[in-house]
C-alpha positions in Angstrom: 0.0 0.0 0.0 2.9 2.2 0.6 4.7 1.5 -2.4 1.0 2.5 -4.4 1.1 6.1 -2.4 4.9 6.4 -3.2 3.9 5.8 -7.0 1.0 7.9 -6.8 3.3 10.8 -5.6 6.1 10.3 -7.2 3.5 10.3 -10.8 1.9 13.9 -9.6 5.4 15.1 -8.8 4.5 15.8 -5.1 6.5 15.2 -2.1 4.5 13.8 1.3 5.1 17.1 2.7 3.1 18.4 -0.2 -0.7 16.8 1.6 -2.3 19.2 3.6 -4.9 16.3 4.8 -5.0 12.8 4.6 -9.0 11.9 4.1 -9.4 7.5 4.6 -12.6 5.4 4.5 -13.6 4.0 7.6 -16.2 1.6 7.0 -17.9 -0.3 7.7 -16.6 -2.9 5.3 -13.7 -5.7 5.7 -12.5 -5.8 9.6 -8.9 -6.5 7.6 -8.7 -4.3 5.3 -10.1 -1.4 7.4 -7.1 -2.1 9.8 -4.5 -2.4 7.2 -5.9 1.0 5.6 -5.9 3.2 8.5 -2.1 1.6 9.9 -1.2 2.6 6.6 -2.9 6.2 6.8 -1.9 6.8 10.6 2.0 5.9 9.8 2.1 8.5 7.1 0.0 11.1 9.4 2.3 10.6 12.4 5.5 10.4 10.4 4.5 13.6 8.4 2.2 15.3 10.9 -0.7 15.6 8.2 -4.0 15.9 9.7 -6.7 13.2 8.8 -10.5 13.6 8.4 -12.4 10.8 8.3 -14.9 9.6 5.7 -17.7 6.4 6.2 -18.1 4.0 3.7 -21.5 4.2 3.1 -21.5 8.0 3.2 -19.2 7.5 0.1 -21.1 5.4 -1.9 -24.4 6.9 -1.4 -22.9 10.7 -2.5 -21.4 8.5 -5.7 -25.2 8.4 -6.5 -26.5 12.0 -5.0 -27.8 12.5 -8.1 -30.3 9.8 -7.7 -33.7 11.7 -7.7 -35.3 8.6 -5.3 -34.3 6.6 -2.0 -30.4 5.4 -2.1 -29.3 2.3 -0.4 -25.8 1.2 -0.3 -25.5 -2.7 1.5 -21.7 -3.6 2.3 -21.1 -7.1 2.7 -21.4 -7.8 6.7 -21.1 -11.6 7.8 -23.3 -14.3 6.5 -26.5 -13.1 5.2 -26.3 -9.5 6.6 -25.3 -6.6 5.3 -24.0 -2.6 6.6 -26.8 0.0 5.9 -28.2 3.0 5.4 -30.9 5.2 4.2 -30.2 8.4 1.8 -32.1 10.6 -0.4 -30.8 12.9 -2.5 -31.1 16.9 -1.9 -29.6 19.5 -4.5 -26.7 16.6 -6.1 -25.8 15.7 -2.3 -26.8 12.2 -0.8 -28.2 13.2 2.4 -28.7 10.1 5.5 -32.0 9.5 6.7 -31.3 6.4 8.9 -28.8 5.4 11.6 -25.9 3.2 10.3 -27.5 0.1 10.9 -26.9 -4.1 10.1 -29.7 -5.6 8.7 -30.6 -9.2 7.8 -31.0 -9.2 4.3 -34.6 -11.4 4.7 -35.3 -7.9 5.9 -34.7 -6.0 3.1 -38.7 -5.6 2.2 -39.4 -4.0 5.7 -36.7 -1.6 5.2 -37.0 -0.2 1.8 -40.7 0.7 1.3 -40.2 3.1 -1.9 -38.4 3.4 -5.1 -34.9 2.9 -4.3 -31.4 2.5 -5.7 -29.7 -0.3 -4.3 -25.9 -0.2 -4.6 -24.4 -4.0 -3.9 -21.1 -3.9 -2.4 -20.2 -7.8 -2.2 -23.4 -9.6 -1.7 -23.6 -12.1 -4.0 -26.6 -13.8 -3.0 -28.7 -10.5 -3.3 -31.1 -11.4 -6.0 -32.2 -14.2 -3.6 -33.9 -11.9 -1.2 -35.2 -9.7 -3.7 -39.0 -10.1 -3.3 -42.1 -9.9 -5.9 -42.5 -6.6 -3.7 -39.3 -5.5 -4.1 -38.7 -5.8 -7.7 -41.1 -3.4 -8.8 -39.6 -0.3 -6.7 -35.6 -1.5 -6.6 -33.2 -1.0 -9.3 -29.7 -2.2 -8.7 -26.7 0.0 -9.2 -24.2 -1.2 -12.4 -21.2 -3.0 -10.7 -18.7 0.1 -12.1 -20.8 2.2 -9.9 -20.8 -0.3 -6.5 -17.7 0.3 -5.5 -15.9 3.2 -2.4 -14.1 5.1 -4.5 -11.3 7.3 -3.0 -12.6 10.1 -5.1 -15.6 10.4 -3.7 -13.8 9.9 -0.2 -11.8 12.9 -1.1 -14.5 15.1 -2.0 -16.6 14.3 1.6 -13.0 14.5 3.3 -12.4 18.4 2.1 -15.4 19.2 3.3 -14.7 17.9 6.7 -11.2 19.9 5.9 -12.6 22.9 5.6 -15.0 22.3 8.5 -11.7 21.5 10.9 -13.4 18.6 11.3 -9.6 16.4 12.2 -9.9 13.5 13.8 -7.6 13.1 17.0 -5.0 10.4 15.1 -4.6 8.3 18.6 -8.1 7.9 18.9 -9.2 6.8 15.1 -10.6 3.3 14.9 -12.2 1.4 12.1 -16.0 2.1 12.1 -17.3 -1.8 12.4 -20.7 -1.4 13.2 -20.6 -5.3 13.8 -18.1 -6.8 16.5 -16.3 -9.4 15.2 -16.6 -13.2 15.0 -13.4 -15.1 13.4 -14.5 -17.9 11.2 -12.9 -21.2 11.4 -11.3 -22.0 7.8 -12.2 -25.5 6.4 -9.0 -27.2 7.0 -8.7 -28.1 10.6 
């Protein structure tokens, strides 16, 4: 990961020293992969002293779609047959939350969306199985190209929270899990 930021630098002709914040993705998502993200980000924020704003995961992808005129719903992959949630709905080309950050069962999904909706899938592979008679007729899914955090949209939610001074303390900055975790035995013992 530190080679990538190194390339990416190196490619815009900037030195580290060049960053006046560092905005990251906190989830909820992979319990892995959010840890190995913010080590990365919190090494190169200590070592530099570049202040970091924080951005969720589902914020992200909902704003990808703020011009959605209905209900947006992004569902990250949780474990099993759950997914990370919440409710947006665009106002003036921003994706505003209606809902708490919540986990839901995905058997669930026809209590929870109850109008015409955007669903963006972010791993569920087994999402057309719990897509109802009901559902279908006020769901569309996003295109895969479109299901996916992209730093860019990170960046744009993080220089807000720049311009805000809205820093997060670096000591205290912990992945956003939403879900405690429960380590899965592997099939070979």
């Amino acid at each position: 990961m530190i080679d990538a930021i190194d390339h990416v630098l190196i490619d815009a002709s900037l030195k580290l020293s060049d960053i006046a914040v560092i905005a990251v993705g906190t989830g909820p998502g992979s319990f892995t992969g959010l840890r190995i993200g913010l080590a990365a980000v919190k090494g190169l924020a200590f070592g530099a002293n570049i202040p970091v704003v924080s951005v969720s995961s589902l914020d992200a992808l909902a704003f990808q779609a703020g011009l959605y005129p209905h209900q947006i719903c992004p569902l990250v992959k949780a474990q099993g047959d759950e997914a990370y949630t919440a409710l947006y709905h665009a106002e003036q080309g921003e994706a505003i939350r209606k809902t708490d950050y919540q986990v839901i069962a995905l058997d669930q999904l026809e209590r929870f969306i109850t109008q015409k909706t955007l669903i963006i899938n972010v791993g569920m592979k087994n999402l057309s199985g719990f897509i109802t008679e009901k559902l279908e007729h006020f769901i569309e899914i996003a295109p895969p190209a479109n299901c996916l955090a992209s730093g860019y949209f990170i960046a744009l939610l993080g220089y807000d929270k720049f311009l805000n001074n809205e820093f997060e303390d670096i000591d205290k900055l912990e992945p956003f899990y939403l879900k405690d975790f429960k380590a899965k035995r592997s099939g070979g013992i």
